[in-house]
C-alpha positions as CSV (number, residue, x, y, z in Angstrom):
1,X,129.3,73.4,85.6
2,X,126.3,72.6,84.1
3,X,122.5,73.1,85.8
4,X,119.1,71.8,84.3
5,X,115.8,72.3,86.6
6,X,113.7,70.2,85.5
7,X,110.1,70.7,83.7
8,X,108.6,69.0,86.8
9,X,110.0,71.8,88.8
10,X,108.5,74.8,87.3
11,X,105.4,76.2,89.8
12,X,102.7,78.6,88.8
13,X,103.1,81.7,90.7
14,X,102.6,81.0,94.3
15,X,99.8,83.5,96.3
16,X,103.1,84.4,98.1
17,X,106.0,84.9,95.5
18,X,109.1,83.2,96.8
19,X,112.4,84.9,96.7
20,X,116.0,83.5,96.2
21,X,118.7,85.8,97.8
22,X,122.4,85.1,97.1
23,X,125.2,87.0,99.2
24,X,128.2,85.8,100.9
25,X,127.7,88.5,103.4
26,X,125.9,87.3,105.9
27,X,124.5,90.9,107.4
28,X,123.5,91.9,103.5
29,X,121.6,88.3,103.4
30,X,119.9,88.4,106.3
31,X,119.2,91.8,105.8
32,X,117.4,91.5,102.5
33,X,115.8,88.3,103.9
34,X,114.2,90.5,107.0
35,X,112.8,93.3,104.7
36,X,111.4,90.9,102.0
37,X,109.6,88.8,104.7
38,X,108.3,91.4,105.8
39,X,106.4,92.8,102.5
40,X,105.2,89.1,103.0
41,X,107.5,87.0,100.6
42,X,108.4,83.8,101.3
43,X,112.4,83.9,101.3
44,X,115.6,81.5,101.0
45,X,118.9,82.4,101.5
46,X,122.5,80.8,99.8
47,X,125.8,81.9,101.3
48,X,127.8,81.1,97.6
49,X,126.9,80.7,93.9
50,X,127.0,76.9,94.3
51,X,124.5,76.8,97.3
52,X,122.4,78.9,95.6
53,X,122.1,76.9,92.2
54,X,121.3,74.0,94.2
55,X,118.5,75.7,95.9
56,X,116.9,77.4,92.4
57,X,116.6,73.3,91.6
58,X,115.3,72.6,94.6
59,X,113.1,75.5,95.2
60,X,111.8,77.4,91.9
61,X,111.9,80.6,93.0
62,X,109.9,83.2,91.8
63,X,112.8,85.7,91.4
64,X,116.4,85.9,92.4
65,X,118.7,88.4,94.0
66,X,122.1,87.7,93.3
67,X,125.5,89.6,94.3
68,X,127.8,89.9,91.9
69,X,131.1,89.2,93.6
70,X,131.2,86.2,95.2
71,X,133.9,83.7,96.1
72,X,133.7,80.7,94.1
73,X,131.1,80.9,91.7
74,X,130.5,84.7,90.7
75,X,126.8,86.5,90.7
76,X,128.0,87.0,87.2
77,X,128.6,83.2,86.1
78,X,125.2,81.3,88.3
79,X,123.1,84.4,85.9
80,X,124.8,83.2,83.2
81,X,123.8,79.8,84.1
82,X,120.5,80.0,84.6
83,X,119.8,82.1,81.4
84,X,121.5,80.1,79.2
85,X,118.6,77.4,79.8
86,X,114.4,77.6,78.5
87,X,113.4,75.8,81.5
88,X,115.0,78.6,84.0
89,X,115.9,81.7,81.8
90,X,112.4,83.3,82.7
91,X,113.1,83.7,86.0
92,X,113.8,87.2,86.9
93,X,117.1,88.0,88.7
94,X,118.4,91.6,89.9
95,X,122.1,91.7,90.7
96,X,123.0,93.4,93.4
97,X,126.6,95.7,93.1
98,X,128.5,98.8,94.2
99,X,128.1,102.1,93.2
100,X,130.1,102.6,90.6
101,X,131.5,99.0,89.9
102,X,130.3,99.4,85.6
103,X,132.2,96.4,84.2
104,X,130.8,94.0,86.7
105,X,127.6,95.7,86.0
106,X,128.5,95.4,82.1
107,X,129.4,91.5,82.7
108,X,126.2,91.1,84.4
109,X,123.9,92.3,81.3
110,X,125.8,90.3,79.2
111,X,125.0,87.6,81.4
112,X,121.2,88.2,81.0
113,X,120.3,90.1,84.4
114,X,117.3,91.7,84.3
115,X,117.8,94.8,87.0
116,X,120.5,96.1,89.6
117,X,120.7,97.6,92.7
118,X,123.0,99.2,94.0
119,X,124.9,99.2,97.9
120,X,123.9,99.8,100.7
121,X,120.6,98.8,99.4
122,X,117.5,101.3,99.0
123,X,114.6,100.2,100.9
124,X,112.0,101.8,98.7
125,X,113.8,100.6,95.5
126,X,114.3,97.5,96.7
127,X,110.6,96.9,97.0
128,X,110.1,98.6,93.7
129,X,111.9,96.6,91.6
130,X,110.7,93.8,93.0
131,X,107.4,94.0,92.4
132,X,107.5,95.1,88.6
133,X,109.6,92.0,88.2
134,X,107.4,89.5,90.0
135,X,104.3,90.8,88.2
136,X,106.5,90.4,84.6
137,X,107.0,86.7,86.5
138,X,103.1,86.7,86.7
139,X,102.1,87.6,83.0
140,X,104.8,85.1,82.0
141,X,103.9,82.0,83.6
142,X,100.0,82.9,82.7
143,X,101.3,83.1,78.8
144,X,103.2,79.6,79.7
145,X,100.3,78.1,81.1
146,X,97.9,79.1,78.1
147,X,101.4,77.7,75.2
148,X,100.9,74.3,77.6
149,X,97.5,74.0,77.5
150,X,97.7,74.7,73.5
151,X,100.0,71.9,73.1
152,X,97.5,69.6,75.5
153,X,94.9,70.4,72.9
154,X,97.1,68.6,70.4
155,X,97.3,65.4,72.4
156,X,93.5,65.8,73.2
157,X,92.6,66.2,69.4
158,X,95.6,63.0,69.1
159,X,93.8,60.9,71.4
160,X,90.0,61.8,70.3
161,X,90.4,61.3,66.6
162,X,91.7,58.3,64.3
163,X,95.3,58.7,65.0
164,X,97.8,56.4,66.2
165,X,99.0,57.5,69.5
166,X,101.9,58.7,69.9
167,X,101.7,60.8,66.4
168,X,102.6,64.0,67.8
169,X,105.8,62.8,69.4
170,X,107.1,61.5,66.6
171,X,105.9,64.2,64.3
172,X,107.5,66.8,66.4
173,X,111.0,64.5,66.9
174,X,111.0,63.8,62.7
175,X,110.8,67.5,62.1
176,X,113.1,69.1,64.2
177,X,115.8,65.7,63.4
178,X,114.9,67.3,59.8
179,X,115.5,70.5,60.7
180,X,118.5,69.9,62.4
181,X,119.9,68.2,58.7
182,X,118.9,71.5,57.6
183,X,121.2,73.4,59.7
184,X,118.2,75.5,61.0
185,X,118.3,77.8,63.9
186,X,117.0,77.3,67.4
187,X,114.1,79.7,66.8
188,X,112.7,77.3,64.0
189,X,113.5,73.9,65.6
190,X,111.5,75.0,68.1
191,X,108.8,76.7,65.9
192,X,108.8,73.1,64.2
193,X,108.6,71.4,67.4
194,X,105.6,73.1,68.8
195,X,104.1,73.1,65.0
196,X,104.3,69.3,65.0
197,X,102.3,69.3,68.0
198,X,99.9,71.3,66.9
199,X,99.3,71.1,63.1
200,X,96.2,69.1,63.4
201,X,94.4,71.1,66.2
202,X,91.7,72.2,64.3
203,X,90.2,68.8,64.2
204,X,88.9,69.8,67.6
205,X,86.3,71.5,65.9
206,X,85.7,68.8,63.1
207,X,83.0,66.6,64.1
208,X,83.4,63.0,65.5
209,X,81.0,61.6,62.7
210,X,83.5,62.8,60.3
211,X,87.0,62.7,62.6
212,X,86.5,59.1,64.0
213,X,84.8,58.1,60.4
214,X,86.7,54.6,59.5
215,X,85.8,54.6,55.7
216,X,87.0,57.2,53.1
217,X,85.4,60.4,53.9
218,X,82.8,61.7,50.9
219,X,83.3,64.9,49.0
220,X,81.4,67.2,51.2
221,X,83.0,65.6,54.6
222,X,86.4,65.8,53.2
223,X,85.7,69.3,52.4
224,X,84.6,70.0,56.0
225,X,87.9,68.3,57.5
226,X,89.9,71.0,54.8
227,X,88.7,73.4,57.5
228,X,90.8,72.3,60.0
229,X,94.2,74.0,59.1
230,X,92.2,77.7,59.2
231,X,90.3,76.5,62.5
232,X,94.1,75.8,64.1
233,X,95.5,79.0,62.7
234,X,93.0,80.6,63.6
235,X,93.1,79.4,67.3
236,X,97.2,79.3,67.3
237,X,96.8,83.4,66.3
238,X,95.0,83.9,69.8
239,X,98.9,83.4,71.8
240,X,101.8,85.3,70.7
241,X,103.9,83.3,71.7
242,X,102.8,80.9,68.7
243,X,103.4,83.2,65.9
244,X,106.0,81.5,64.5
245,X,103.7,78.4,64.2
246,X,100.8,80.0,62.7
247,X,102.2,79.0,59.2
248,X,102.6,75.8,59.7
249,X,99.7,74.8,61.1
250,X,97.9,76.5,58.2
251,X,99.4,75.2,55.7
252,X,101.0,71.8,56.3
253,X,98.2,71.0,53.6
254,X,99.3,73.0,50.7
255,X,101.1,71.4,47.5
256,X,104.5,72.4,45.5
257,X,102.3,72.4,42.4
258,X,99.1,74.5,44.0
259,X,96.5,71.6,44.3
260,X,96.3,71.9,48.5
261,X,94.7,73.6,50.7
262,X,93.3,76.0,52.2
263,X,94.7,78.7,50.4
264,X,96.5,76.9,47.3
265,X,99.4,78.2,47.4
266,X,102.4,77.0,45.1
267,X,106.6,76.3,45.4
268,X,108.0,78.7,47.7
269,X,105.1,80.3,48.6
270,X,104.8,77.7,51.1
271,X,106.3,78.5,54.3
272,X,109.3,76.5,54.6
273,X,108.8,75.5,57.9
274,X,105.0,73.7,57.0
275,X,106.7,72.0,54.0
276,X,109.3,70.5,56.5
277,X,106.5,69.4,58.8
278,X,104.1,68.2,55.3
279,X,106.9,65.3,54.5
280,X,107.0,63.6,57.9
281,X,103.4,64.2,58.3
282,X,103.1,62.3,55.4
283,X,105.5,59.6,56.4
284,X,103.8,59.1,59.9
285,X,100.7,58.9,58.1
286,X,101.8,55.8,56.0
287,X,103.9,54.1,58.6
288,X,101.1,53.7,61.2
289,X,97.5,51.7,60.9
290,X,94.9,53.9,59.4
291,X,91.3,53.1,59.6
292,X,91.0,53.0,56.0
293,X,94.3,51.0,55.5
294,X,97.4,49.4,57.5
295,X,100.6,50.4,57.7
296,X,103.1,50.4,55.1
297,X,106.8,49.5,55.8
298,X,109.2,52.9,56.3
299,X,111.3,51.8,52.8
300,X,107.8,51.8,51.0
301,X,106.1,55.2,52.6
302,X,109.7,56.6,50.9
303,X,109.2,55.4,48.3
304,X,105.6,56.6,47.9
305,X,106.9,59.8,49.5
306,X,109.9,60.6,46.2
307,X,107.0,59.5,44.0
308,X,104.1,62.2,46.0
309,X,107.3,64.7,45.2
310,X,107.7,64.3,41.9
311,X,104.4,64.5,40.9
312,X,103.9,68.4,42.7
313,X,102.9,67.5,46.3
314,X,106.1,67.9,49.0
315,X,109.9,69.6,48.1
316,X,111.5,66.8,46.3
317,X,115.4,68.4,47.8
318,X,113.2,68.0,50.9
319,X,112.3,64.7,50.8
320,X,115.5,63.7,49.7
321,X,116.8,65.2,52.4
322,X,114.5,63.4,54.7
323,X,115.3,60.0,53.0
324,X,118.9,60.3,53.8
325,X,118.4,61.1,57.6
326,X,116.2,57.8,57.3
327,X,118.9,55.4,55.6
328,X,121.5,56.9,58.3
329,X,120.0,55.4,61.4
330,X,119.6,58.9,63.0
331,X,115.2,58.1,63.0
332,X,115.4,55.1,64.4
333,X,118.0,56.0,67.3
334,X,114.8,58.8,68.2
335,X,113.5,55.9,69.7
336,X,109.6,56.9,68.2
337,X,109.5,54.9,65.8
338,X,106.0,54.1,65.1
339,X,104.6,50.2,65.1
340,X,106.6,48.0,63.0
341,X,105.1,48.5,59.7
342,X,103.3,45.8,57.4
343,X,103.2,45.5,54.1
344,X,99.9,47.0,52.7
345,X,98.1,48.7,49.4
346,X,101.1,50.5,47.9
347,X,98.7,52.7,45.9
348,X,98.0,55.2,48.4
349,X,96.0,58.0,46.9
350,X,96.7,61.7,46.5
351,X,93.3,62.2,48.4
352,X,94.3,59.9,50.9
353,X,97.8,61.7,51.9
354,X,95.5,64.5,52.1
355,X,93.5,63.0,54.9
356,X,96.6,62.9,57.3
């Protein structure tokens, strides 16, 4: 059995917490329900493991408690479920077992639960545990909110400045599709994902005059736009939760050979992860219209790509890599492919690539 709730589903923490209870005894159930509305939650009751996934989809709760035997679907298997996805595996959910029962209990840490209690059911504990995990909830959701409104940013700086729209999308799809050729694990496809979105959101402090400027920028405002990777890093460093992506979006700029910025550093020095998100930043860049020139068709911007790799800008194994995924079909079956790209000034400069 599979269960997804979806993103549309997830609700900031309500002024009255809502509870999930799931028991197949019926005097436990309403039990729990009476005590918890009581202490003025908001409460919903499931009879089996099935009813109660259905009403987690339905409802969002705000925390669940969960027997562990049950006919049907165990306690065991619907925490299992629901921890095994991002969209739910937040939620907090206390199993409830009897004293003594240690490989159910077992089972059910394996299975992600966050507390037990045990039966008959303390009244005082009951509450206690409660409450420390609904204020966890709390802090949670609030650090959620924040990563969301962080990746907003990135559509806001998207929408304000010269890019096409749509930039971020594809940016974060081409780098994880990469990173997926790469064989990377889940804690860096979605380091890349979120780093896509964000790379560029220190162009929120760069000013319009310069941002929205649709001929090549002069010396001293393309130094001022070199501040934008620090600004985003800078910001990014504010949110734990976005540690990961603090290297790429400071240095999704820097060069194999040395000559980037901000900090010029060289080969493996750069974080693997920003030199993943530096080629399809650059191929974006040359497959959409620019103010300063139109878009180039995807077999050209490789090419230009293999020849900004062997002179010392991007991985060349990288970009190779990259042009592979291309030529198999996998890009275009994304279905972000960016506008249908005309044939313009091959010549793109290294000073240009660095404007993307």
């Amino acid at each position: 059995m599979s269960y997804h709730a979806h993103p549309a589903d997830k609700k900031t923490m309500r002024a009255s917490p809502k509870v999930l209870v799931i028991d197949d005894h019926e005097p436990t159930r309403d039990g729990l329900r009476a005590l918890l509305e009581q202490a003025g939650y908001t409460v919903s009751t499931a009879s089996d493991g099935s009813d109660g996934l259905r009403l987690f989809k339905d409802e969002s709760p705000d925390l669940v408690l969960l027997d562990v035997k049950m006919p049907g679907i165990s306690g065991v298997d619907v925490c299992a479920e629901l921890k095994a996805h991002r969209d739910t595996c937040l939620t907090p959910v206390i199993m409830i077992s009897a004293v003594g029962d240690r490989d159910n209990q077992l089972a059910a840490l394996q299975a992600g639960a966050d507390d037990f209690l045990n039966k008959p059911v303390d009244l005082e504990e009951l509450h206690a545990r409660v409450r420390s995990l609904l204020r966890i909830k709390r802090l949670t959701d609030d650090l959620e909110s924040t990563e969301l409104l962080f990746l907003s940013l990135g559509r806001i700086v998207e929408a304000a400045g010269s890019l096409h729209r749509g930039h971020c999308e594809r940016l974060a799809q081409y780098a994880v599709a990469l990173g997926h050729e790469l064989n990377l694990e889940q804690s860096d496809l979605e380091a890349l994902h979120r780093g896509a979105f964000l790379h560029d959101i220190g162009k929120i402090a760069i000013p319009d005059r310069v941002l929205l400027k649709k001929s090549r920028l002069t010396r001293a405002e393309h130094a001022l736009m070199k501040q934008h990777p620090v600004i985003g890093d800078d910001l990014c460093r504010t949110l734990r939760s976005l540690e990961l992506v603090c290297p790429i979006v400071r240095h999704h700029h820097e060069r194999r050979d040395g000559r980037g910025y901000p900090d010029g550093l060289a080969g493996d020095q750069i974080p693997f992860l920003a030199q993943i998100v530096r080629v399809v930043d650059i191929f974006d860049a040359l497959t959409t219209h620019r103010p300063y020139r139109r878009a180039m068709s995807r077999v050209k911007a490789l090419q230009i790509l293999q020849q900004e790799a062997q002179t010392g800008g991007s991985s060349e194994s990288l970009v190779d890599r990259f042009v592979e995924l291309h030529n198999s079909g996998r890009l275009v079956s994304l279905h972000l492919e960016p506008l249908a790209g005309h044939e313009a000034d091959s010549t793109a400069s290294s000073r240009e690539l660095q404007q993307t």
